[in-house]
C-alpha positions in Angstrom: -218.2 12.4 -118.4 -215.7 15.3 -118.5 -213.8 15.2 -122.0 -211.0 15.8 -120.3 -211.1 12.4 -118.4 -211.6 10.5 -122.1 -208.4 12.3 -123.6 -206.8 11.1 -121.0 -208.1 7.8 -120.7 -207.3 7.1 -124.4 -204.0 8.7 -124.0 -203.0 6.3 -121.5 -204.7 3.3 -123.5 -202.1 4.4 -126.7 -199.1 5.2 -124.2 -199.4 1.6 -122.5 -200.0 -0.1 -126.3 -197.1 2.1 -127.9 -194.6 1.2 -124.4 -195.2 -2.7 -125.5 -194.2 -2.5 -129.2 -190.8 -3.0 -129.5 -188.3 -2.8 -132.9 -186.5 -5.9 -133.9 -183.8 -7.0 -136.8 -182.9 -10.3 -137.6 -180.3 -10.8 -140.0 -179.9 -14.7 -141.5 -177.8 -17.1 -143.5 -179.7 -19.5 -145.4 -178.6 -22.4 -147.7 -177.6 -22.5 -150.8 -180.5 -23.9 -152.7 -182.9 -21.1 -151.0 -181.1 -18.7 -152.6 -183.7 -16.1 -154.6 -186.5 -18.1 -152.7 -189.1 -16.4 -150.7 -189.2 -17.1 -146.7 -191.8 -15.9 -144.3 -191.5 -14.2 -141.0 -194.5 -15.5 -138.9 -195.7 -14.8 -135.4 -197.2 -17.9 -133.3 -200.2 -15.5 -131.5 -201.3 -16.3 -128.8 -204.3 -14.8 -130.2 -207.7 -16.0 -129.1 -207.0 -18.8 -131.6 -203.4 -18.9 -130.9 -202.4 -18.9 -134.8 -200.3 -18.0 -137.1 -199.5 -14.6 -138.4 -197.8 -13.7 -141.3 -195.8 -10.8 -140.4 -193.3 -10.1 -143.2 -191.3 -12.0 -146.4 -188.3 -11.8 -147.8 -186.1 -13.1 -150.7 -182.4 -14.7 -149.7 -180.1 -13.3 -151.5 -176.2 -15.2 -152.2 -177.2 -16.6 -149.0 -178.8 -13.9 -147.0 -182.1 -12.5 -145.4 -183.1 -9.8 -143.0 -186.5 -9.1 -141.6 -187.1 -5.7 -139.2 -189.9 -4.5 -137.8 -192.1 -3.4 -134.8 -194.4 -5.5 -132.6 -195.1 -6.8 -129.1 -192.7 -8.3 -127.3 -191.5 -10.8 -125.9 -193.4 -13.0 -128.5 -192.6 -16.3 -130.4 -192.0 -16.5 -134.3 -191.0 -19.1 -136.8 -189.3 -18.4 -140.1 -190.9 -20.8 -142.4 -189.7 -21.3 -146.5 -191.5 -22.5 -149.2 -190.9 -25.7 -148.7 -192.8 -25.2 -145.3 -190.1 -26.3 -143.3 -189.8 -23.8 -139.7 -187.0 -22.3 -138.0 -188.0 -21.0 -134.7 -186.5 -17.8 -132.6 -188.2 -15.3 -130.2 -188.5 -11.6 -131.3 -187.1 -9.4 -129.1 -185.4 -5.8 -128.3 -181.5 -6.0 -130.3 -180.1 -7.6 -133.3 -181.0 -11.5 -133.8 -179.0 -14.2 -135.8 -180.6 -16.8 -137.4 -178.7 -19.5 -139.2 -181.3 -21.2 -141.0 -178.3 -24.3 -142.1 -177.5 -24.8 -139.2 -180.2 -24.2 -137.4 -179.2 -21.8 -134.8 -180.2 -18.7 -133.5 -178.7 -16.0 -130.9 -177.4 -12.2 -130.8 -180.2 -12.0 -127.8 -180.4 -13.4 -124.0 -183.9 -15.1 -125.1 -182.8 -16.4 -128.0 -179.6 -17.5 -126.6 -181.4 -19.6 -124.6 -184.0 -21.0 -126.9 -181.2 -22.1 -128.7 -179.6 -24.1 -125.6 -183.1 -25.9 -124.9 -183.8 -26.4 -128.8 -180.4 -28.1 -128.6 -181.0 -29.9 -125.3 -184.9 -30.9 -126.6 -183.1 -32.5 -130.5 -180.7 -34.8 -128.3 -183.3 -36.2 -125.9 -185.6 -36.6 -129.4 -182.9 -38.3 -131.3 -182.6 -40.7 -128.1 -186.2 -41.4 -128.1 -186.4 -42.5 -131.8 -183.0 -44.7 -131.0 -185.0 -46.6 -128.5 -188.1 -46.5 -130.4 -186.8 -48.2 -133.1 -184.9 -50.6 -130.8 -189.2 -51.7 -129.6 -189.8 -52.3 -133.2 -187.0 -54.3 -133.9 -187.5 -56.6 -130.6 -191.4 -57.0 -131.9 -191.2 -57.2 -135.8 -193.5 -59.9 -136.7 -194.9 -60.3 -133.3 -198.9 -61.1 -132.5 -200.3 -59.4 -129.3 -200.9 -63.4 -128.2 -197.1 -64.1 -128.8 -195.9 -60.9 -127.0 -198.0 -61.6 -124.5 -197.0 -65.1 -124.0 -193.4 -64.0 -124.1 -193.8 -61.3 -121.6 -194.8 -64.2 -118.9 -192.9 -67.1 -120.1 -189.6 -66.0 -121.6 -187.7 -64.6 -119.1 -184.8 -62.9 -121.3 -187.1 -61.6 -123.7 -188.8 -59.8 -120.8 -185.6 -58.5 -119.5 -184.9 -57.0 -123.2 -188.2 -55.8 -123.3 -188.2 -54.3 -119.6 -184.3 -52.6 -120.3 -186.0 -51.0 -123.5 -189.3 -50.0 -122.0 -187.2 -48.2 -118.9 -185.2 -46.1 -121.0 -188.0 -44.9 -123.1 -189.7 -44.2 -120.0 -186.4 -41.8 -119.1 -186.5 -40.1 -121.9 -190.0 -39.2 -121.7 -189.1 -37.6 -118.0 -186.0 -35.7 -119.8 -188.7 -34.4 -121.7 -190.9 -33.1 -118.7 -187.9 -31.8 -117.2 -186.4 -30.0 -119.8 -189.8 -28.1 -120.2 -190.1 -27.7 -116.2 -186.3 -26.1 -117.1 -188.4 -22.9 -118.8 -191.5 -23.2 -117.1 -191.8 -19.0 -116.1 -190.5 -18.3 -119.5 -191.5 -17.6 -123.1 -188.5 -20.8 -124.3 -190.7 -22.7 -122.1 -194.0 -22.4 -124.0 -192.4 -23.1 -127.4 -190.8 -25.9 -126.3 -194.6 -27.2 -124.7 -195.5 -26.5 -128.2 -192.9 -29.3 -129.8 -192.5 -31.8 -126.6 -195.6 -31.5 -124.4 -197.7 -33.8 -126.3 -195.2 -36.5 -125.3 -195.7 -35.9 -121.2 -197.8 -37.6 -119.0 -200.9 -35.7 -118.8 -200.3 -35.7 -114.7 -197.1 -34.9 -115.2 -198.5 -31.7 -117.8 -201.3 -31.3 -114.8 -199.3 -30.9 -112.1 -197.1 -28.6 -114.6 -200.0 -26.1 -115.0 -200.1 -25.7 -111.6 -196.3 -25.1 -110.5 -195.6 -22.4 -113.4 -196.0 -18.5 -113.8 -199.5 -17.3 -115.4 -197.9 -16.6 -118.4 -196.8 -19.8 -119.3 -200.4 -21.6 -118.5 -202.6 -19.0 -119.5 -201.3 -18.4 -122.5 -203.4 -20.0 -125.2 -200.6 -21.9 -127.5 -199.9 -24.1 -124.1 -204.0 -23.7 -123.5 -204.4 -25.8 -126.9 -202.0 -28.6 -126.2 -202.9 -29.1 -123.2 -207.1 -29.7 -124.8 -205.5 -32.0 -127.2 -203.8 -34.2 -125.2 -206.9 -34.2 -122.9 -208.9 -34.6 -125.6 -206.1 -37.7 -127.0 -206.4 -38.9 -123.1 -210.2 -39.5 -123.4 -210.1 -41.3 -126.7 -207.6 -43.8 -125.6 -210.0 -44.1 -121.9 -213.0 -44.6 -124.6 -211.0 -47.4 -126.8 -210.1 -49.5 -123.7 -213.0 -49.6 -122.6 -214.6 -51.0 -125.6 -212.4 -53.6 -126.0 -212.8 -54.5 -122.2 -214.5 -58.0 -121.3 -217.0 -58.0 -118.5 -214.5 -59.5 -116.3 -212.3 -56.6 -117.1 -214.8 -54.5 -116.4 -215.7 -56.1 -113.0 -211.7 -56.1 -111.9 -211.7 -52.3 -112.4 -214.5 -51.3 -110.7 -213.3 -53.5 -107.6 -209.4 -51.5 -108.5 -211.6 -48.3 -108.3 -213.3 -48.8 -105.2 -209.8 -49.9 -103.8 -208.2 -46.7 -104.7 -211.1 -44.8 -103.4 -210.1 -46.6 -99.4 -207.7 -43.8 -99.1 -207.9 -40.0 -100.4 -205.7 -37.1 -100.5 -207.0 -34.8 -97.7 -208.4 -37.4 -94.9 -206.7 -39.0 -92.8 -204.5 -42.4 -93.1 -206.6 -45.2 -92.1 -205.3 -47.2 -89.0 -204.9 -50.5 -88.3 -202.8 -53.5 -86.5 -199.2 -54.3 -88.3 -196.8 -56.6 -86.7 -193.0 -55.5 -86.3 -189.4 -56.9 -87.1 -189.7 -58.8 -83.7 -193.3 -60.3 -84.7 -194.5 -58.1 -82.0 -198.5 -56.6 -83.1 -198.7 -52.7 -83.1 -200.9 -49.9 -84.6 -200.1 -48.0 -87.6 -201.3 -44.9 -85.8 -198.0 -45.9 -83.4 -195.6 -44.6 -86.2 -197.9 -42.0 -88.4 -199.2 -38.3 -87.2 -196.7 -38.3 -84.7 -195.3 -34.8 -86.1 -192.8 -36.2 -88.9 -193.9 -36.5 -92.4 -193.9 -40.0 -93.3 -193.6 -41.9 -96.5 -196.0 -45.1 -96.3 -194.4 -47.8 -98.7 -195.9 -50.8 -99.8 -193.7 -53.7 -101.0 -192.4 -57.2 -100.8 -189.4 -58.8 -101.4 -190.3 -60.9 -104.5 -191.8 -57.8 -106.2 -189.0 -56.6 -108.6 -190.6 -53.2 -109.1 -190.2 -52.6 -105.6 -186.9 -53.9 -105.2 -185.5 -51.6 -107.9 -187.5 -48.7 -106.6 -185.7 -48.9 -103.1 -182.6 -47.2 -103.5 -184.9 -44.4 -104.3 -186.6 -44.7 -101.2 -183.2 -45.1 -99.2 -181.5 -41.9 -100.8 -184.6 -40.1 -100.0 -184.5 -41.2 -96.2 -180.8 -40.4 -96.0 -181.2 -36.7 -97.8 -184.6 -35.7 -95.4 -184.4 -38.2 -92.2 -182.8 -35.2 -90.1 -185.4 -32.5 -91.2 -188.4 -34.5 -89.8 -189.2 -36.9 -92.8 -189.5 -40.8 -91.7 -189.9 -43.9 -93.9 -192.3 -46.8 -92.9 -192.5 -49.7 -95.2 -195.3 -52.1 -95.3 -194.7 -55.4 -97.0 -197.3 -57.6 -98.0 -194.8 -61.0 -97.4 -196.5 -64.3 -96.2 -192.7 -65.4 -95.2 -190.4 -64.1 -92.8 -187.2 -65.2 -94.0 -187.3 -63.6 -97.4 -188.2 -60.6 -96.0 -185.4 -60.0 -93.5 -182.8 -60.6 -95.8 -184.2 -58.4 -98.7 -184.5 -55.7 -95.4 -180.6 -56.5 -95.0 -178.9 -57.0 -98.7 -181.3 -53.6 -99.4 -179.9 -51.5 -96.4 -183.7 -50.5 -95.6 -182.7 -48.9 -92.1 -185.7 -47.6 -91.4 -189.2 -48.8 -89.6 -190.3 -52.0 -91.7 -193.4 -53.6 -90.8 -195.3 -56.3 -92.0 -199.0 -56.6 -93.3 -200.6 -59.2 -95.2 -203.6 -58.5 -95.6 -203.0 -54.7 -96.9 -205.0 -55.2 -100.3 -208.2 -55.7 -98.0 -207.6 -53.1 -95.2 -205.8 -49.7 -97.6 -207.0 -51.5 -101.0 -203.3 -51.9 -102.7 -204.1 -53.7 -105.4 -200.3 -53.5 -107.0 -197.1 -52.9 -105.3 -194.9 -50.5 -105.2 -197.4 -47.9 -104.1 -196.9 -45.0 -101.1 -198.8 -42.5 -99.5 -196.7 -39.0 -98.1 -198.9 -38.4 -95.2 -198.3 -35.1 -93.4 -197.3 -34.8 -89.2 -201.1 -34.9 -88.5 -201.4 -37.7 -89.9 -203.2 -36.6 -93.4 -202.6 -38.0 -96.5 -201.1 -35.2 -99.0 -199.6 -37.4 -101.9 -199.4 -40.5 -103.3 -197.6 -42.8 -106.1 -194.3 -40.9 -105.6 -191.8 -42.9 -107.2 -188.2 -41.7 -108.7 -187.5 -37.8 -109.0 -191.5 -37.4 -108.3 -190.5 -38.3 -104.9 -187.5 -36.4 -104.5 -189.7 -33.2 -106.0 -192.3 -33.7 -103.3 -190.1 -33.8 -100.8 -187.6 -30.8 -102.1 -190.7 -29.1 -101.6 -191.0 -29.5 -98.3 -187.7 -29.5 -96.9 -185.9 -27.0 -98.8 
């Protein structure tokens, strides 16, 4: 090979690694009893082993610290003291402020905005242990027997519980969504790092696949997302040891109920009986060039009942872009039905099946199917702002 080519090949290696190093200064105010303490500048790698890194130290001084250097950038680092306690920032191009007692940082657009989310993350986390602690104190004492017997027999326990349980359950989405907030950037990785083992692991798939390749390929989100898989399987291999064969039997048949309709094929058709009692075909209303939400209900199911204004603001935001609404109740009597239609302002096409577990194997109710203007099935289980997401997608 010509030697010229090689000088200039390495040339252009060492111009493209020098253009990515980057100086940065961060100047700090510590507290007090830090004072003539070491603290440690380290850099969270996203190495093959996505590590730490020990980049610099320094000694606070009558309540001060600076750290400057040269590295890659963007990158995230922690400053952590002896103590091991971690302040986190992003190194970056300009003059950073950290203010280790209060924990802040700034002086740069990145960590300007870590700082907002940080901020943003702490209040949703502060929530969650407020409610936590509200659980504990509703089941002190409590056997699984007695809770379980409470749940089906004591009506205002199970309203307590079922309050709790549903703002728990909010807080966890704040959680998604704050991180979905800074999915294409490097705030949104760190803040994977401290919230993302507390997501859903469909709501961290389905994550993955909606950010930038810089936030899931990178190997600090890589790692949590292999231990909550990893935490996922445990808990799968824990139920079902303690399963009884009966338990065993009722999943299988809830398995090969689920498995009646797929993503990808087409929704299965059958007779369904209108408002006026008059017998029609599914196929009638679906694959008829609108997307359509299938929605499986009945009036007595509280779940559903509480899901519905959902469903309503949903059919109200999309019905003029070509988005329709068909719900499917499972009722054996006609008069409930009606007036839970009315005093629920469903105003949209209702019909009425009651043998739906056997025919589209619903097993549990509230469950829907977004099936596409051919009539193919493209989601299901969307419930909440998963609904509105799906559709957002769509229609705007």
């Amino acid at each position: 090979m010509n030697k010229r080519f090689v000088f200039w090949g390495i040339f252009c290696v060492i111009a493209i690694f020098s253009s990515a190093q980057e100086k940065f200064s961060i100047r700090g105010i510590a507290n007090e009893e830090l004072n003539n303490q070491l603290l440690y500048l380290c850099l969270m790698d996203d190495g093959e082993k996505a590590k730490e890194v020990v980049l610099d130290s320094t000694k606070v001084k009558k309540g001060k610290f600076s750290f400057s250097g040269v590295c890659q950038m963007p990158n995230i680092a922690l400053i952590k003291d002896m103590d091991g306690e971690t302040y986190p920032l992003i190194l970056e191009k300009g003059k950073i402020s950290v203010n280790i007692a209060a924990n802040k940082r700034g002086g740069t657009p990145l960590n300007d905005s870590l700082n907002i989310a940080l901020n943003r993350m702490q209040l949703i986390m502060d929530n969650m242990l407020k409610t936590s602690d509200s659980i504990y104190k509703l089941m002190t004492g409590m056997k699984s027997e007695e809770f379980a017997d409470k749940m089906v027999n004591d009506t205002a326990f199970r309203a307590r519980y079922d309050k709790i349980e549903k703002k728990f359950l909010a807080q966890i989405d704040s959680v998604s969504h704050c991180i979905k907030d800074y999915k294409n950037t490097i705030v949104g990785i760190y803040l994977f790092t401290v919230g993302g083992m507390m997501m859903p692991f469909d709501d961290m798939k389905a994550l993955m696949e909606e950010a930038s390749p810089m936030f899931s390929q990178n190997n600090l989100v890589k790692n949590v997302m292999e231990k909550k898989n990893q935490a996922q399987l445990r808990m799968k291999a824990n139920v079902e040891k303690r399963m009884t064969p009966e338990q065993r039997e009722e999943k299988k048949k809830r398995q090969e109920m689920d498995a009646k309709i797929k993503i990808g094929e087409r929704f299965p058709d059958a007779n369904v009986r209108d408002n006026a009692g008059n017998t029609k075909l599914l196929s009638d209303y679906v694959g008829k060039g609108k997307y359509v939400l299938i929605d499986f209900w009945a009036s007595w199911c509280g779940p559903c009942r509480h899901e519905m204004p959902n469903v309503k603001a949903a059919y109200e935001k999309y019905a003029s872009k070509g988005f329709e609404v068909i719900s499917i109740s499972t009722d054996r009597k006609l008069k409930p039905w009606r007036d839970a239609i009315e005093e629920l302002g469903m105003n949209w096409v209702q019909l009425l099946d009651v043998d739906a577990s056997d025919i589209y194997g619903i097993y549990a109710i509230p469950r829907t199917f977004l099936v596409d203007p051919t009539g193919i099935v493209i989601d299901k289980n969307l419930r909440g702002e998963k609904l509105e997401e799906a559709l957002s997608k769509l229609f705007e």
